[in-house]
N, C-alpha and C positions, 0 to 999 in steps of 0.2 A: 718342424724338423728340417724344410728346406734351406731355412735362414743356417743353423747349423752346417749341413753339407757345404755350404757355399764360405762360409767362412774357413770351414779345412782347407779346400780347396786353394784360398786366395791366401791362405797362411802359410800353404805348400810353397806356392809360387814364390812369395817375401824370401820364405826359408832356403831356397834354390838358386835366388838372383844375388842375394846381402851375404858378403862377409864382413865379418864381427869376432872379438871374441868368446859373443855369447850369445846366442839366441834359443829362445826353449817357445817349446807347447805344451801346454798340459791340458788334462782331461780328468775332470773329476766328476765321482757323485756325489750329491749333496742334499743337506734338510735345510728347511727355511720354517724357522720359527719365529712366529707372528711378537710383536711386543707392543707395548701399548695401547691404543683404540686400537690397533687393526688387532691383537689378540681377543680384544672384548669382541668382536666383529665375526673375526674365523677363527674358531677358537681348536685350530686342525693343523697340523706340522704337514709343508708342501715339500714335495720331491723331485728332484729335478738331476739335470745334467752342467755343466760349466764347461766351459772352454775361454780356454786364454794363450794368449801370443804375449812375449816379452823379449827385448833388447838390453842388456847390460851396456853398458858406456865403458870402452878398456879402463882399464886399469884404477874402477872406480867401483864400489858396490850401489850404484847406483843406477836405475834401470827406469823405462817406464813400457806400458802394453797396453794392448785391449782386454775387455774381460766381456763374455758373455754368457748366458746364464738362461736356461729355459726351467719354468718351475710348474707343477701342476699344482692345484689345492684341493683338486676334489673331480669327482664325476657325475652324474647322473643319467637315468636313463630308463625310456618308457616305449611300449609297443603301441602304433595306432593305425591305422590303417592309411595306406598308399595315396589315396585320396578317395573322396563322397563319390564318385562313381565309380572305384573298386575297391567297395569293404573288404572285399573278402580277401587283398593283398594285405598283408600286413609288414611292416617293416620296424627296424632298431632306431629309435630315436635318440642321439646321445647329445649330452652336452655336459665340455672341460673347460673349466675354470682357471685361466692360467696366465701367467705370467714371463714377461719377457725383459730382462735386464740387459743394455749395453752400458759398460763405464770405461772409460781410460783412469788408469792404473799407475800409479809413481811407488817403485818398491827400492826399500833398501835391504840387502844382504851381505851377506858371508859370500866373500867372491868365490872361493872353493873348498872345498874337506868334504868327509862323511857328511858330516851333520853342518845344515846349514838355514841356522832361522831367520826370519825376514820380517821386516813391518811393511807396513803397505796403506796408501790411501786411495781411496775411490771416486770417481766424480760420473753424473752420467744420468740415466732416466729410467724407471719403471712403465712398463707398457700391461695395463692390466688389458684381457681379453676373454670374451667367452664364447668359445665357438660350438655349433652346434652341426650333427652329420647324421644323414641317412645312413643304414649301414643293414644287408640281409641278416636277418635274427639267425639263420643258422650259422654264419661263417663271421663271425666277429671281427676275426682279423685282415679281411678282405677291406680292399680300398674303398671311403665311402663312395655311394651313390651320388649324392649332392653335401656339400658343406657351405657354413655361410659363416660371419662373424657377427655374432645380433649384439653386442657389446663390446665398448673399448673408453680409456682413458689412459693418458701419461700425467706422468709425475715427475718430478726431479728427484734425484737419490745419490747419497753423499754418503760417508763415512769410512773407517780403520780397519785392520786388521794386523792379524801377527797368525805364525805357524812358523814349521821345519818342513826342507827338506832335507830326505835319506837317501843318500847315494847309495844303488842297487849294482849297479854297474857300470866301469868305468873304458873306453874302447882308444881312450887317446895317445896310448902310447902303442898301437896296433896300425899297423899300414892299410891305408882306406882301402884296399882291393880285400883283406884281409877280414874286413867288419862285413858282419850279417850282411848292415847296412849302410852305404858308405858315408853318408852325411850323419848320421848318427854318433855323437861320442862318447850321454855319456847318460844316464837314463837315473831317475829318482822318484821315491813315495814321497806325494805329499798329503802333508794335513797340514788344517789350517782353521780359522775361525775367525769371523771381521761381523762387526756391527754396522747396520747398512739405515742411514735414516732416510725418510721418505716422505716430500711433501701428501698435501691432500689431494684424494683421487676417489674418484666414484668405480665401485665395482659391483660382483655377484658372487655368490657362494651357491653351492650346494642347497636345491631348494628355493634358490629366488627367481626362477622362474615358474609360471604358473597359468595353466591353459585351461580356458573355461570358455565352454559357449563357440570355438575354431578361433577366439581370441587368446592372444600372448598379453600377461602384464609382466613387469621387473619389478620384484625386492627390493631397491639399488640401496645400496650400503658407502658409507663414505665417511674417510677419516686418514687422519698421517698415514702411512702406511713401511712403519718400524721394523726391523727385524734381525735376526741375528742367522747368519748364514754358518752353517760345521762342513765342510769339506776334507775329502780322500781320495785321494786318486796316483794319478803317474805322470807326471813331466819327464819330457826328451830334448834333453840339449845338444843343439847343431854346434 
């Protein structure tokens, strides 16, 4: 989630220095439904977060952005003791299975109106990963104690999409001292939906790890890794 924060951040900064006549962020939730071997594989709908930055080119419906994307596919989780010379600590063992997308993004749209749908292509990498964290069995939600990354693979990942946006509200005929918020003009729901393919990559699921004896073995699973992304959220255009 840090990679996230930082990309707000440095998206703020674009959005504050660049005049254009169009620049947007949007923030969406999303499902990432497995398709082909990686269906036969993880046969689990993963849930995640998007964020994306996008530039329109004046008086063109033609744009391009970054698109980023964090997905979980699963959890797990087991109590063991602190370490062999203090049994009688016991701590939360957890491990997330998850996924990390960057793509630059070539979109065309509807340069304005209510209603405004878009096609869009992808290009960019999948970063599988499965991290694992101490964490105290009574407070779940406390920072872990230790975390590690005991798996990882990238991949290349390409593919389309199409959606609308719906303009919610519109601030640009309002004098900038006048808006909530002064860089703000002009705010929309999106949905959307894009097929994302995905070369071969070694990863984990739920259950592929497995500790016998103070030894760790891996499951490893490996295959394309296909999928079709449904997103909903809220885009803010500067």
């Amino acid at each position: 989630m840090k990679i996230l924060f930082l990309l707000i951040f440095f998206l703020s900064i674009g959005l504050h220095s660049l005049s254009a006549q169009e620049l947007t962020v949007g923030l969406n939730g999303q499902l990432a439904i497995p398709q082909n071997e990686f269906s036969e594989s993880i046969n689990t709908l993963g849930g995640g977060l998007n964020l994306n930055g996008h530039y329109r080119f004046a008086n063109s419906p033609v744009g391009l952005g970054l698109d980023f994307n964090f997905i979980n596919f699963g959890s797990d989780s087991r109590d063991e003791a602190f370490s062999t010379t203090i049994p009688d600590l016991r701590v939360r063992v957890e491990n997330q299975y998850n996924l990390i997308q960057l793509m630059m993004q070539a979109k065309v749209q509807r340069q304005d109106g209510i209603f405004r749908p878009f096609a869009e292509g992808l290009a960019g990498f999948n970063y599988f990963f499965t991290e694992t964290s101490i964490r105290d069995r009574r407070d779940s939600g406390a920072d872990p104690i230790a975390s590690d990354t005991n798996f990882e693979d990238f991949a290349f990942a390409w593919g389309g999409g199409a959606g609308l946006k719906i303009r919610v509200f519109d601030l640009r005929d309002q004098q900038a001292d006048e808006r909530w918020f002064e860089n703000i003009s002009a705010g929309y729901i999106n949905i959307g939906v894009r097929y994302l393919n995905g070369s071969q990559a070694e990863y984990l699921k739920e259950g592929s790890i497995t500790i016998e004896n103070g030894s760790v073995s891996f499951d490893t699973l490996q295959s394309r890794t296909d999928m079709i992304m449904v997103q909903l959220g809220f885009v803010i255009r500067f």
